[in-house]
C-alpha positions in Angstrom: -17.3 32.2 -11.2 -16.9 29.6 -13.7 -13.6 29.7 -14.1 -13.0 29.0 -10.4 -15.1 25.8 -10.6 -13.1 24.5 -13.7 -10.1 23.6 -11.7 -11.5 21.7 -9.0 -13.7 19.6 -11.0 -10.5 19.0 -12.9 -8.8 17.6 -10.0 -11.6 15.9 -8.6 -12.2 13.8 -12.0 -8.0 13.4 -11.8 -8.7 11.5 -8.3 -11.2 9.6 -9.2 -9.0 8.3 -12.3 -6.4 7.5 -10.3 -8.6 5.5 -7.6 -10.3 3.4 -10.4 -7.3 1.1 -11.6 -7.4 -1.8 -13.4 -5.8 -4.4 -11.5 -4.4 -8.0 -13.0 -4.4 -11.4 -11.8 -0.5 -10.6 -10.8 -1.8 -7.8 -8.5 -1.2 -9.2 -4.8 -0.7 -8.2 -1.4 -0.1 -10.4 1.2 0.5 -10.1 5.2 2.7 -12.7 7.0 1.8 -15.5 4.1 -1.8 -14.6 4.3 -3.3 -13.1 0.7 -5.1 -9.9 1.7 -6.2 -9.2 -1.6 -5.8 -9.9 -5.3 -6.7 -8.5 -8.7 -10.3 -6.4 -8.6 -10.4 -6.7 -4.9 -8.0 -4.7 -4.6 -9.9 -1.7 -5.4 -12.2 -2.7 -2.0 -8.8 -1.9 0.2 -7.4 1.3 -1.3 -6.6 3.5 1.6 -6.0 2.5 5.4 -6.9 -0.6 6.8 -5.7 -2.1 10.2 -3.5 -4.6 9.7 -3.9 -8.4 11.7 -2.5 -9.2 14.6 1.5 -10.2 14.2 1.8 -8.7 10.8 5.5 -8.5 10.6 6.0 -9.6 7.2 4.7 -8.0 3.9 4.5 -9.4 0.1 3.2 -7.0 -2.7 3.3 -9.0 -6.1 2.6 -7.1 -9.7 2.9 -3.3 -10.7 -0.4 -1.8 -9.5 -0.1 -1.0 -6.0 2.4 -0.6 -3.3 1.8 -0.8 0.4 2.9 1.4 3.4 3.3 -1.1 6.8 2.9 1.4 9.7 3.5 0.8 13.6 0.8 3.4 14.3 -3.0 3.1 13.6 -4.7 5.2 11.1 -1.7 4.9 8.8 0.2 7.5 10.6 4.4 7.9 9.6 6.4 7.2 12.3 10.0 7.7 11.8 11.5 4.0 11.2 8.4 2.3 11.7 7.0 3.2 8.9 7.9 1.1 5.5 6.9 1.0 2.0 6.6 -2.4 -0.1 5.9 -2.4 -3.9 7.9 -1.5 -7.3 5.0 -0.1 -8.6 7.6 -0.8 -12.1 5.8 -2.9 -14.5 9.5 -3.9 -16.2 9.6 -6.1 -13.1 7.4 -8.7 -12.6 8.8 -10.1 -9.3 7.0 -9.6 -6.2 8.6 -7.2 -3.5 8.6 -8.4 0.2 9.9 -7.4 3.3 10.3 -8.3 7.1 9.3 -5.2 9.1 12.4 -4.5 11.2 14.1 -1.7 12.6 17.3 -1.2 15.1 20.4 1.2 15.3 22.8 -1.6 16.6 20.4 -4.6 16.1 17.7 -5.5 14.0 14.6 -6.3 15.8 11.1 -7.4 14.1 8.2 -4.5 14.8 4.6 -5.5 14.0 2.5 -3.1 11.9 -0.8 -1.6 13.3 -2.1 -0.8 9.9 -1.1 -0.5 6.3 -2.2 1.6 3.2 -2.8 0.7 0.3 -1.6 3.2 -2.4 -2.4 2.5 -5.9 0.9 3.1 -8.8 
């Protein structure tokens, strides 16, 4: 019986590694202009969070996170309405942005619901 616990204690200490990032002062997400979050307050948003009204514009600065803009609450994928900001490459220190937008023939702005923060 021991043996079967082994693994999943192993992956459960794997997640909680992986939650628990350290984040520097570089580490930034911002929503139409507006910072978010920065640095160790970062670790408060990790998941889903509803994004605020008009986001259409996403900023992700440093190499510790990325962020996933999504049309539909609860973080759900959605085709082209779904789109993923961050380098998560600490070679790069620029910050990645984006204008949510989508079209087949013309580019039109959509605004986020919610966004997820995933960390790198």
């Amino acid at each position: 019986m021991m043996k079967l616990l082994l693994p999943s204690l192993a992956a459960g200490a794997l997640l909680r590694a992986n939650h628990n990032a350290t984040y520097t002062v570089n580490d930034k997400i911002s929503i139409n202009g507006a910072e978010i979050a920065s640095g160790s307050n970062l670790d408060s948003i990790i998941g889903c969070n509803s994004a605020p009204k008009g986001a259409t514009s996403i900023e992700v600065c440093g190499c510790g996170v990325k962020v996933e803009a999504s049309l539909l609450t609860e973080c759900q994928a959605y085709s082209k309405y779904t789109h993923s900001v961050g380098h998560c490459n600490c070679g790069d220190s620029s910050c990645a942005s984006a204008e949510l937008q989508s079209g087949y023939t013309e580019e039109f702005s959509w605004e986020a619901a919610s966004f997820k923060v995933v960390p790198c």
